[in-house]
Wavefront OBJ file of the C-alpha trace (Angstrom):
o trace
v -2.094 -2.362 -10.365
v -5.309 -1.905 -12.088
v -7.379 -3.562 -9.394
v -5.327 -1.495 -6.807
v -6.875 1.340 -8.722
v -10.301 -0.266 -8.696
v -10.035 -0.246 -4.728
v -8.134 2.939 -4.551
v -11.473 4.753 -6.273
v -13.628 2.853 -3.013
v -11.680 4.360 -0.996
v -12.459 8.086 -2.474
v -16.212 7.038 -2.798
v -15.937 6.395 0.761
v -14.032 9.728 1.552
v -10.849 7.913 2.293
v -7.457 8.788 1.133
v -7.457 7.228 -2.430
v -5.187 4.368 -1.930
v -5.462 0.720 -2.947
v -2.794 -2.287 -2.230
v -2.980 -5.952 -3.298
v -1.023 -8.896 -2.446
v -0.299 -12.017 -4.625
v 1.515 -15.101 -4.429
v 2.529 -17.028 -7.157
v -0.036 -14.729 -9.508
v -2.382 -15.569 -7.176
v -4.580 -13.153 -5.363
v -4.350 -13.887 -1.522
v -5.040 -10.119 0.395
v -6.664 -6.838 -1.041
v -7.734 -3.321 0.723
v -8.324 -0.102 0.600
v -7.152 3.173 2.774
v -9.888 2.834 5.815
v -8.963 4.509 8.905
v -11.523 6.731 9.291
v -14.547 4.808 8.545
v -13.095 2.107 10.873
v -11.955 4.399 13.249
v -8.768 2.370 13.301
v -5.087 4.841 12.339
v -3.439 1.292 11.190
v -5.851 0.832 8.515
v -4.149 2.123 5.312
v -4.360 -0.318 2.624
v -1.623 -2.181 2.840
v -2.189 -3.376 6.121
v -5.692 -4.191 5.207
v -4.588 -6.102 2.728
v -1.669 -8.125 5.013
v -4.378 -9.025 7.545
v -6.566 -10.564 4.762
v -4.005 -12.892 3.469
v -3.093 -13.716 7.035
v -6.547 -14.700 7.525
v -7.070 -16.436 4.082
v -3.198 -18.067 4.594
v -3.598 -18.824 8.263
v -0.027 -17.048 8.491
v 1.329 -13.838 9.920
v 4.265 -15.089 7.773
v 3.853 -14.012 4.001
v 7.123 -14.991 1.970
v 6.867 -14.845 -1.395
v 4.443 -12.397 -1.845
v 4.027 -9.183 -4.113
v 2.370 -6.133 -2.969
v 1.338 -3.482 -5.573
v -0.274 -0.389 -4.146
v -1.555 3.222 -5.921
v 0.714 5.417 -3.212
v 4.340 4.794 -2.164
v 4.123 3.240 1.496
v 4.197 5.011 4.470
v 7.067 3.943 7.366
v 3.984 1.950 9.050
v 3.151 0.177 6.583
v 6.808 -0.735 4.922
v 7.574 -2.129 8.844
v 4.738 -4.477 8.295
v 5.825 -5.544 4.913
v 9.415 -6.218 6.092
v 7.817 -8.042 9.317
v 5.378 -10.204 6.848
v 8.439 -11.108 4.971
v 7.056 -9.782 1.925
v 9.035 -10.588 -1.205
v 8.671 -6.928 -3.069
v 6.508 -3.946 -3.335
v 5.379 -2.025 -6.555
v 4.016 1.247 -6.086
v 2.341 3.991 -8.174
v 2.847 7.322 -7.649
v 5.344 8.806 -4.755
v 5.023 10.144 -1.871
v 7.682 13.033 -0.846
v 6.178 13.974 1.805
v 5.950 10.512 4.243
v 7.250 7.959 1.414
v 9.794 4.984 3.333
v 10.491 3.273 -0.151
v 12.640 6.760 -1.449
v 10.162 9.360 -1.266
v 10.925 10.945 2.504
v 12.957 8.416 3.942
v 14.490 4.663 2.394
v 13.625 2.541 5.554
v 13.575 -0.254 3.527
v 17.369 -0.284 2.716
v 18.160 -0.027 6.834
v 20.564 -2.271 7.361
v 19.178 -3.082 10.744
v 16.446 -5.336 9.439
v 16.968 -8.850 8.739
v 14.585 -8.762 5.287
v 15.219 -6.871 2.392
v 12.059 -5.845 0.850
v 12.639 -5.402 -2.981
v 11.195 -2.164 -3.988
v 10.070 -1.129 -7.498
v 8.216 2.487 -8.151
v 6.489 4.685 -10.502
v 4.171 1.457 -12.389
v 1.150 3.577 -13.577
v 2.631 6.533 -11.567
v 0.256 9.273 -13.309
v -3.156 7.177 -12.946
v -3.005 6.736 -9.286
v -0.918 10.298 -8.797
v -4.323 12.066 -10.439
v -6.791 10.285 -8.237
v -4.805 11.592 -5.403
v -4.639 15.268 -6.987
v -8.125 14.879 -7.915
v -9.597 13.334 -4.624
v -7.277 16.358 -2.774
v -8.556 18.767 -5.148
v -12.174 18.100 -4.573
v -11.821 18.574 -0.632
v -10.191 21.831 -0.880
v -13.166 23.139 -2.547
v -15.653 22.136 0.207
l 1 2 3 4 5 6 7 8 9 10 11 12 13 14 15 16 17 18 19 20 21 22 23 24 25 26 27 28 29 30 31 32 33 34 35 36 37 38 39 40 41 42 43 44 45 46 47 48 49 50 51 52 53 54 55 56 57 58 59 60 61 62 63 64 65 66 67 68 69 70 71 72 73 74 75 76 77 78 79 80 81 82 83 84 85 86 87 88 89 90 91 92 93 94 95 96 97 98 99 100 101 102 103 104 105 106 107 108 109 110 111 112 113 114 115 116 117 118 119 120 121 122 123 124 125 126 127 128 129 130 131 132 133 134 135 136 137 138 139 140 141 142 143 144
């Protein structure tokens, strides 16, 4: 989670929503990222997904089983249908999201029955650290 933080504070320095994500296998980093979408112009580009497409490149795989994906900010319904289609083993988040969380925040999309991979979900490691760069990063564009 630490590097997730590391990549979550490049986001804010590039005026992106604070969030980091990465992806391991076996201890082993394979996929990292940062939120993007509006310096790439691209609404899929949270971090999570960012980091799925790099360890589909790096893994020649769409296909990620096995994998661990630890990210700053509870994912969004996007991104947990990505991690479910990946096959990703589990995801650790940081701080929650009531607001559009899918891992218990706003909705549990990960427990619908109607998917054929359950996505182990884990929250709240670090939960204050990556909460405050959110507060502060939200803070900071109020007063503009």
């Amino acid at each position: 989670m630490q590097r997730a933080l590391v990549l979550a504070e490049q986001a804010a320095g590039a005026g992106e929503v604070p969030v980091g994500a990465v992806l391991l296998r076996d201890g082993e980093l394979i996929g990292e990222g940062y939120n993007q979408p509006i310096g790439s112009h691209d609404p899929t580009a949270h971090a999570e997904i960012v980091a799925l497409r790099a360890a589909g490149v790096r893994l020649g795989a769409y296909r990620l089983p096995g994998t661990r994906l630890y990210v700053t900010l509870e994912p969004c319904p996007m991104c947990v249908g990505a991690l479910i289609h990946a096959r990703v083993e589990a995801v650790i988040y940081g701080a929650s999201d009531p607001k559009t969380g899918a891992c218990g925040g706003a909705i549990r999309l990960h427990e619908d029955p109607v998917h054929n991979h359950r996505l182990s979900v884990q929250g709240g490691l670090m939960a204050e650290p990556c909460a405050a760069l959110l507060r502060d990063f939200f803070r900071q564009r109020r007063q503009r």
